[in-house]
N, C-alpha and C positions, 0 to 999 in steps of 0.2 A: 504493500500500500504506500509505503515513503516511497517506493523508487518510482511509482506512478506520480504521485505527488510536486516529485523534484523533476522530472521529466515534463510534467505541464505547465508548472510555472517556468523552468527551465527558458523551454520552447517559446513561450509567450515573453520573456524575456529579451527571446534572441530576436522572434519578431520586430518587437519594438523598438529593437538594437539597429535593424535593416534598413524602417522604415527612416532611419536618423542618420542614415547610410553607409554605418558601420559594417565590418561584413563581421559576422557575428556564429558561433556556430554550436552547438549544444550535442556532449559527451557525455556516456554515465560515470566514468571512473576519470582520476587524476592519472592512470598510464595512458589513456586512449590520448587526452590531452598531450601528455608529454611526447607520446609518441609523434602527433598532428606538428607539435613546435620542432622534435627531432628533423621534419621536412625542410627546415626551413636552415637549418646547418651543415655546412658545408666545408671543407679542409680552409682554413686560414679566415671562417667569417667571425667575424669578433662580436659578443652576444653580452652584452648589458646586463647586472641585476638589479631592480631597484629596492633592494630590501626587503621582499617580500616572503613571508613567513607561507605563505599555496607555493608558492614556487621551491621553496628551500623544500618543503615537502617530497618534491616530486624527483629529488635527487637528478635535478635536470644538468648541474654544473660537472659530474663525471660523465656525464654520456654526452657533452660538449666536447670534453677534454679527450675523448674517445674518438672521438669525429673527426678531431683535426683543428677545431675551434679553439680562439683565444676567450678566454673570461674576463670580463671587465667586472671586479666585483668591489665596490667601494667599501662594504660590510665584512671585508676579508680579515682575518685574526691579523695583527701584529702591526698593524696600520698604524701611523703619527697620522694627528689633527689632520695637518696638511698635506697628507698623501692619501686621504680617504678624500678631499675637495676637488684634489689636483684627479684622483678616479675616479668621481663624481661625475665630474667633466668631462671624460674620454666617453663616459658612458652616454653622454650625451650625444655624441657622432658615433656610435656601435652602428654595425650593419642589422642586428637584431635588438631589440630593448626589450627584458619580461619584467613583467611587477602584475600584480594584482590590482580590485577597486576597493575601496572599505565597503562600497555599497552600491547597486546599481537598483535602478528602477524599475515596475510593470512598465511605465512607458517610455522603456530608454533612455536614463541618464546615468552616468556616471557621477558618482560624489566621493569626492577622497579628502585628504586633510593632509598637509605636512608639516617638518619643522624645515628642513633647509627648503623647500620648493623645488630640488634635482627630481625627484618622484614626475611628479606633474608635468614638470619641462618637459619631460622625456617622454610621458603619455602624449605629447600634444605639439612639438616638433622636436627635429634633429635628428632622430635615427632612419634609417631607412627602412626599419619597420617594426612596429610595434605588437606584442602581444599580450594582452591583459587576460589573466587567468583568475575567474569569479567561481564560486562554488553556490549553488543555489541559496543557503544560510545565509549569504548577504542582499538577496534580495527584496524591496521595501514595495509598501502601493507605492509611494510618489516620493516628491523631494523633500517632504517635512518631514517623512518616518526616514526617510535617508540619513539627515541630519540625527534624529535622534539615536536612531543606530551608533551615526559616530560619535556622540557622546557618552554613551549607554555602553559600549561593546568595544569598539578599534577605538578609540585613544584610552581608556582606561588602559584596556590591556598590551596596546604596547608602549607604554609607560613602564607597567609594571616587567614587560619583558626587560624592558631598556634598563630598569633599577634607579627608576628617575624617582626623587625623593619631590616627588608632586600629589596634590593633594587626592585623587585621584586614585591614586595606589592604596587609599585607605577607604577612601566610601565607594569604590570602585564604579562612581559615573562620576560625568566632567563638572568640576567645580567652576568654570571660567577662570583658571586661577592667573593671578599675573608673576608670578613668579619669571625669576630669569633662567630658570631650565625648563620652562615651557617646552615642551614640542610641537605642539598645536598653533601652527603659527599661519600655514597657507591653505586656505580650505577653496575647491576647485571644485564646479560644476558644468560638465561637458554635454551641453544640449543635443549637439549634431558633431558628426566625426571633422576632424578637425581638416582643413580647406587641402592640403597637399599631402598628409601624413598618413601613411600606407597601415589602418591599425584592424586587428581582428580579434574580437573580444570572443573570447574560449568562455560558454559556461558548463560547470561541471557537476553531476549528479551528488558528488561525494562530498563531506564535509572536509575542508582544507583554509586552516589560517584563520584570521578572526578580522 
């Protein structure tokens, strides 16, 4: 009965996604997904993270490295300040770009949130193509439960991934807080796919990332 469930909102989803002229496509598992992105790698094509906890899931960064692909991973262990900004930025001209949405909509929108704003850049130009990988759980009716979502669900929790000492990590939804380790700083909503930028929004049956 879920796999019915997440398959027709899913679908209806990805409708909405087409009609905004995203090209949009609906999986039941995170491999079928990964496999679909697997097409799109090639020996020597350099492939973007944007930090996304679906994607990290999908152990998609050794079957890159398998392929012949470089990793652009800003999120990478061992990284100074300045060498996750300076990768930040490459990731921004990658031939591939993956990240996730915090939440999309029944009638096709994308809503995310960031702190540095590299996430969003990336959804919305620079790379030569983009793929956003959404797990049905993020899906809202419209842009006010969107929102809520993100204060409710994704930025609580990766707050608390991140060990950000915000207020947040204790009553676990968004306080507005003004704090200077805010992370919650760029919040982005993509009505219609963006005017040159080659993007294909993966939704996926399975529950992956928050």
């Amino acid at each position: 009965m879920k796999n019915w469930h997440n398959e027709t909102i899913g679908n209806k989803a990805v409708d909405a996604l087409t009609k905004n002229e995203f090209d949009a496509v609906y999986f039941a598992t995170t491999k079928e997904a990964a496999a679909f992105i697997m097409e799109h790698v090639k020996p020597g094509t350099t492939v973007g993270f944007g930090g996304s906890m679906t994607i990290d899931s999908m152990a998609i960064q050794d079957q890159v490295k398998a392929a012949g692909g470089k990793v652009i991973d800003h999120g990478a262990a061992g990284l100074t300040v300045e060498e996750r900004i300076a990768t930040a930025r490459e990731e921004l001209v990658s031939d591939l770009f993956l990240c996730s949405s915090n939440a999309i909509t029944l009638d096709g929108l994308l809503v995310n949130i960031d702190g540095m704003g590299n996430r969003v850049s990336a959804m919305t130009f620079g790379p030569k193509k983009v793929v956003i990988v959404v797990s049905t759980d993020k899906i809202c009716r419209d842009e006010k439960a969107a929102f809520e979502r993100l204060e409710s669900i994704a930025a609580p929790m990766n707050n608390k991934r991140l060990d950000m000492p915000n207020p947040c990590t204790r009553t676990g939804s968004c306080m507005n807080c003004q704090a200077k380790t805010r992370i919650c700083r760029v919040y982005s909503v993509m009505r219609k796919k963006p005017m040159v930028t080659d993007i294909t929004v993966v939704v996926v049956g399975e529950s992956a990332g928050y």
